[in-house]
C-alpha positions as CSV (number, residue, x, y, z in Angstrom):
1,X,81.4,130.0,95.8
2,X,84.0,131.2,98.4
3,X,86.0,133.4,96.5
4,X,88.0,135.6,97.8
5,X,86.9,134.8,101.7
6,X,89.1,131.6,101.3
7,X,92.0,132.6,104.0
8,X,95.4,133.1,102.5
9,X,97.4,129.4,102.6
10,X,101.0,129.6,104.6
11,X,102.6,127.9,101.5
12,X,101.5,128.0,97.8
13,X,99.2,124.6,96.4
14,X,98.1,124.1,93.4
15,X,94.8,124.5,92.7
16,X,92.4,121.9,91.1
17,X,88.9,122.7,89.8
18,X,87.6,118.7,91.3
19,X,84.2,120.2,92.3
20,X,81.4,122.8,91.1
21,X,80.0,123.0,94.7
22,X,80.8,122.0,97.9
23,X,79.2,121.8,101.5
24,X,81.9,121.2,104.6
25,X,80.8,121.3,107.7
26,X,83.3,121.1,110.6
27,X,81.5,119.5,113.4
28,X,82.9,118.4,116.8
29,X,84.8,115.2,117.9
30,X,82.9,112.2,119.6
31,X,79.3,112.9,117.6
32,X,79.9,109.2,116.4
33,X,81.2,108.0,120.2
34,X,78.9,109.7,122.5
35,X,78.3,106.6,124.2
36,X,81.6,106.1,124.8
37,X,83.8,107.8,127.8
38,X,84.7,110.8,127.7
39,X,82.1,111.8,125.4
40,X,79.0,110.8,127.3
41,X,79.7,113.6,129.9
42,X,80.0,116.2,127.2
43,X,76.3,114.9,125.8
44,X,75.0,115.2,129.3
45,X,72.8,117.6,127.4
46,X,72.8,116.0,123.7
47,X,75.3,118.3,122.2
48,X,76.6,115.8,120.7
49,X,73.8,114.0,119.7
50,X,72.5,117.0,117.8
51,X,75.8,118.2,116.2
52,X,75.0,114.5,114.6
53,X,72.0,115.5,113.3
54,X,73.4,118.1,111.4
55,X,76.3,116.2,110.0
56,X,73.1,113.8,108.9
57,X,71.6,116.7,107.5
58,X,74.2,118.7,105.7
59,X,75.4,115.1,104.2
60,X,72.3,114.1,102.9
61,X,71.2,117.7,101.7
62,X,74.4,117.6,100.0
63,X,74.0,114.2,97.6
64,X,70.2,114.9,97.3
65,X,71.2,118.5,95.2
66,X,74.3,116.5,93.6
67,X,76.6,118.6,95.6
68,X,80.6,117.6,97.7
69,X,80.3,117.2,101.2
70,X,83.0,116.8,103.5
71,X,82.5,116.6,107.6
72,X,85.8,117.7,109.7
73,X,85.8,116.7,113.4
74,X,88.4,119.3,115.1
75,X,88.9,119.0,119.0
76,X,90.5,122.1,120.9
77,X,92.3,124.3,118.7
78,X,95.8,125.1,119.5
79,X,97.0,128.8,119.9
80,X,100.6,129.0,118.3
81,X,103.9,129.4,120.4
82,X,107.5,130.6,120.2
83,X,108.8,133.2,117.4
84,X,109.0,131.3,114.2
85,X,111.3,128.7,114.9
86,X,111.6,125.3,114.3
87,X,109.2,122.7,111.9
88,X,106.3,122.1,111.2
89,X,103.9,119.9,113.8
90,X,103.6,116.5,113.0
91,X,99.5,116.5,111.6
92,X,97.4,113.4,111.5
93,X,94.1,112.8,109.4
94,X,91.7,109.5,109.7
95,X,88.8,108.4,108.1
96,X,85.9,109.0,110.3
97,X,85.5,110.3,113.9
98,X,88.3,109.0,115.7
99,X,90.9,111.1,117.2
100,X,90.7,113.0,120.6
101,X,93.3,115.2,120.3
102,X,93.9,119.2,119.5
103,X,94.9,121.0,116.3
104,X,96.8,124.0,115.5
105,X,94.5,127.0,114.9
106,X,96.6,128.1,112.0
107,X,97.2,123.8,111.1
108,X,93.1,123.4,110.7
109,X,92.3,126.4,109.1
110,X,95.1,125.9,106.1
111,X,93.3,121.9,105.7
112,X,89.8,124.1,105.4
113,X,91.8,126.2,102.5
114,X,92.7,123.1,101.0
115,X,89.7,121.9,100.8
116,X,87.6,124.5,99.8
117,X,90.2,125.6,96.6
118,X,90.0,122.2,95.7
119,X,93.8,121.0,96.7
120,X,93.0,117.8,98.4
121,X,90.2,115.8,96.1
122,X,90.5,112.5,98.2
123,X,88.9,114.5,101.5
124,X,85.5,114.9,98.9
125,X,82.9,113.3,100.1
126,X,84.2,111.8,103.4
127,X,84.4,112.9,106.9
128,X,87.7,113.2,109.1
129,X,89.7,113.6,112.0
130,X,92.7,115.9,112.1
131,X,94.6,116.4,114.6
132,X,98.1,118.2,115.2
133,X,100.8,118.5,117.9
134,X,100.8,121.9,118.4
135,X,100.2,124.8,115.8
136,X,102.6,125.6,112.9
137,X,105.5,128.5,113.5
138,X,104.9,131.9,112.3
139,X,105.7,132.1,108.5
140,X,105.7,128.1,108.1
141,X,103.5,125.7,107.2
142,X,102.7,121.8,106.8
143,X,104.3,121.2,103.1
144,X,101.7,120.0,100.6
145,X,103.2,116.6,100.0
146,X,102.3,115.8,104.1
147,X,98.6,117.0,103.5
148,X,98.1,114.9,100.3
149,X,99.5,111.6,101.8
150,X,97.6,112.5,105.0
151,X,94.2,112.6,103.0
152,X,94.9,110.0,100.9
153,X,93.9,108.1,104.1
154,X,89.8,109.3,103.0
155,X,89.8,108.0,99.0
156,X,88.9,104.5,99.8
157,X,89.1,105.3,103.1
158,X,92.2,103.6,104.4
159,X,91.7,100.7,107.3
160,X,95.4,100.3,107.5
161,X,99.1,101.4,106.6
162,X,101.7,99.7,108.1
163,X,105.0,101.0,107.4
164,X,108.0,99.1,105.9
165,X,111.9,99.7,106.2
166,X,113.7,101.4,103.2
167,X,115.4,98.2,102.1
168,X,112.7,96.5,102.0
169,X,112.2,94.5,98.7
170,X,108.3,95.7,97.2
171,X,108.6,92.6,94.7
172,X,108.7,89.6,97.9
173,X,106.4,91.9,99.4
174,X,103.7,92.4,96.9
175,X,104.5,88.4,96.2
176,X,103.9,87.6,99.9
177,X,100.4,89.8,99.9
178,X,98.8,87.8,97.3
179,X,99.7,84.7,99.0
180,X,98.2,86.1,102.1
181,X,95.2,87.3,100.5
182,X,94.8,83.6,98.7
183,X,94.9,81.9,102.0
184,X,91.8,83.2,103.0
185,X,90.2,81.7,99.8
186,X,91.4,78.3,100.3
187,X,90.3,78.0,103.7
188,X,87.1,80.2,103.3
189,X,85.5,79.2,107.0
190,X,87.9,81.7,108.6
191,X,85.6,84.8,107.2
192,X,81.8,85.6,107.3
193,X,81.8,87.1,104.0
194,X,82.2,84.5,101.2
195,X,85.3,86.2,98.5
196,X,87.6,85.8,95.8
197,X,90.9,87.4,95.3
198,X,92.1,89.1,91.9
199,X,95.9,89.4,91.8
200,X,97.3,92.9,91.5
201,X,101.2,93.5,90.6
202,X,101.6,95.1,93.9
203,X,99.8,93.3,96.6
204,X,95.7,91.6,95.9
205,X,92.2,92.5,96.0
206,X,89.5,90.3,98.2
207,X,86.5,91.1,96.4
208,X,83.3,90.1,98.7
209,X,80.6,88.3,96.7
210,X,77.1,88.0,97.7
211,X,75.9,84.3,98.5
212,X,75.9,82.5,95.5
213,X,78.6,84.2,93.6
214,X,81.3,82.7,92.4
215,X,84.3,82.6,89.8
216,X,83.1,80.8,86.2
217,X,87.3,80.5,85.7
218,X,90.4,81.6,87.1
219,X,92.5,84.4,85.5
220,X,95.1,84.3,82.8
221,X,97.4,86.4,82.8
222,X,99.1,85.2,79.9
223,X,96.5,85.5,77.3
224,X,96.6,89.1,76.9
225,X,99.3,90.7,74.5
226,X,101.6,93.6,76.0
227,X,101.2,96.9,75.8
228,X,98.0,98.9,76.6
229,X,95.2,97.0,78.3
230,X,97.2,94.2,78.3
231,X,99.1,92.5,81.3
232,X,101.3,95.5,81.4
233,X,98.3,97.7,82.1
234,X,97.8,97.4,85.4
235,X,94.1,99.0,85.0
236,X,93.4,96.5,82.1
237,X,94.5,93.6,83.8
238,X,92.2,93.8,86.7
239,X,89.2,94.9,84.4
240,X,89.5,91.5,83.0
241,X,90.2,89.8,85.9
242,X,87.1,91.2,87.5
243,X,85.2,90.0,84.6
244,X,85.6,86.6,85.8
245,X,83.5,87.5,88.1
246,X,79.7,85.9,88.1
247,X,77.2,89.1,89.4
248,X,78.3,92.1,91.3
249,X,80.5,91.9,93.9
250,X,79.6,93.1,97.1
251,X,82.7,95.4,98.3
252,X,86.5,94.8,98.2
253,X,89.3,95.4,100.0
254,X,92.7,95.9,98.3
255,X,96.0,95.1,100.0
256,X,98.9,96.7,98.3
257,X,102.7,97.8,98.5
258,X,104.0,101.1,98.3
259,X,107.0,102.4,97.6
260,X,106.5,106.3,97.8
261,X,106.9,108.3,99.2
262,X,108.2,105.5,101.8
263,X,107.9,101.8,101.8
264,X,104.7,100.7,103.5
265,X,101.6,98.4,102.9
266,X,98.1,99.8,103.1
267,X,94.9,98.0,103.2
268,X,92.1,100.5,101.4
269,X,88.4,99.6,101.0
270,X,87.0,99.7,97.5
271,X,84.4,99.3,95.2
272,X,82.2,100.5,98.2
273,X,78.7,101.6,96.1
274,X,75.7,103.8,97.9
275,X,74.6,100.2,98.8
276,X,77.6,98.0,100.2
277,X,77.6,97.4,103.6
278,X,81.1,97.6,105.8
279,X,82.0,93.4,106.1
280,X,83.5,94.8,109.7
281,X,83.9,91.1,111.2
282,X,86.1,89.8,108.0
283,X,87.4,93.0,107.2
284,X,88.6,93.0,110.9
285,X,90.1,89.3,110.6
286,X,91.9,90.2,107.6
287,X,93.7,93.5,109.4
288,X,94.9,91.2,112.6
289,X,96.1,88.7,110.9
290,X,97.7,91.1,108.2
291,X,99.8,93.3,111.0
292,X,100.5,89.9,112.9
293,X,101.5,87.8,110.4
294,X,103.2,90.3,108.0
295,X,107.1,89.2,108.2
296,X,109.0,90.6,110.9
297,X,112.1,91.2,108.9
298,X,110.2,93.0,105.9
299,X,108.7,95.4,108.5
């Protein structure tokens, strides 16, 4: 319970009761690269190594007493400057620990405030980056909009958003996605990971099957009536796609078109249970191919 100790937010949010208990831990950046330059001289001594430990720890004390968790990885903080004028910093949030840069003092402890009231329910249960250029003016803040579309990038998580121009047409787009996504299952030697792809109205989903699995029939989508839980409901109609399915599929990734709040295409992992492991080689042939071979003039 934080109560009252919850610091003050620059801007009002709305506030959403998404969790009886939470544990967040804000834990340094490189834990998860201390191999890696420039981290391995800061674990010289095995800082790093043991602030992992205790993300370990906190994470896994967390699900064994059915509690949230959520690890934030904040590099230097960043005092504010100037008298009030002017935006607010651009802010940045990734899945993971992967960013190297500073954050606004004022800019990391508002996305602690978030979290802990309960404003930003995609950030449950992940850890992230967040990083800022610079710290927010006095009296401003990051508007609540930028923070939700920010974190959004933790409810899957997000491997991908590539953004689109405003004209661009979401109806060739989300057209041109399931074609993409089909041409990996007609030539299924070009990934590790044997799959299927489900149609969605806005882009596909490769679903990864474990060996053996297969589709007993393709989908219909014109056997269902209208209306609710028929092909009109988007939720319905990939329930029963899904169906199709012979055994339990072994992770997905979804590939869709957005329009708000501007044009873009993300690629978001799903169905990603406590035992589905990451299909990092496919996934990662999927992502090239995706940014390379995603049309020029619909970028």
């Amino acid at each position: 319970s934080v109560g009252s100790k919850v610091p003050a937010l620059p801007i009002p949010v709305e506030q959403v009761d998404v969790c009886g208990r939470l544990v967040a831990l804000v834990s340094a950046q490189g834990t998860q690269r201390a191999g890696s330059m420039p981290y391995v001289l800061q674990n010289v001594w095995g800082q790093l190594d043991n602030w992992r430990k205790v993300e370990q720890e906190v994470v896994l004390g967390a699900k064994n007493r059915g509690y949230d968790f959520a690890v934030a990885h904040f590099g230097k903080l960043l005092a504010r400057s100037g008298n009030g004028e002017g935006e607010a910093p651009k802010i940045r949030v990734e899945p993971g620990d992967v960013l190297s840069d500073g954050v606004g003092l004022t800019v990391a402890a508002d996305s602690l405030a978030r979290l802990l009231r309960g404003a930003v329910p995609a950030a449950l249960n992940s850890t992230f980056s967040l990083t800022s250029a610079g710290d927010v003016p006095e009296g401003r803040g990051v508007p609540t909009p930028v923070w939700d579309d920010q974190f959004l990038k933790c409810d899957g998580p997000e491997v991908l958003r590539l953004p689109l121009t405003p004209s661009a047409d979401g109806s060739l787009i989300s057209s041109w996605l399931r074609d993409f996504a089909l041409s990996f299952q007609k030539a299924p030697n070009t990934l590790t990971s044997p799959i299927n792809v489900l149609p969605l109205d806005n882009g596909a989903k490769i679903v990864y099957l474990k060996s053996g699995f297969e589709y007993s029939q393709g989908w219909d989508d014109n056997k269902d009536s209208g209306g609710e839980g028929g092909p009109n409901d988007p939720a319905a109609a990939e329930a029963a796609r899904a169906s199709t399915l012979k055994g339990k599929p072994d992770g997905a990734l979804r590939i869709v078109y957005e329009a708000e709040p501007s044009p873009r295409v993300r690629a978001v992992r799903a169905d990603m249970g406590p035992d589905v492991i990451v299909k990092e080689m496919s996934e990662s042939a999927i992502l090239k191919r995706l940014a390379k071979e995603l049309p020029s003039q619909l970028k």
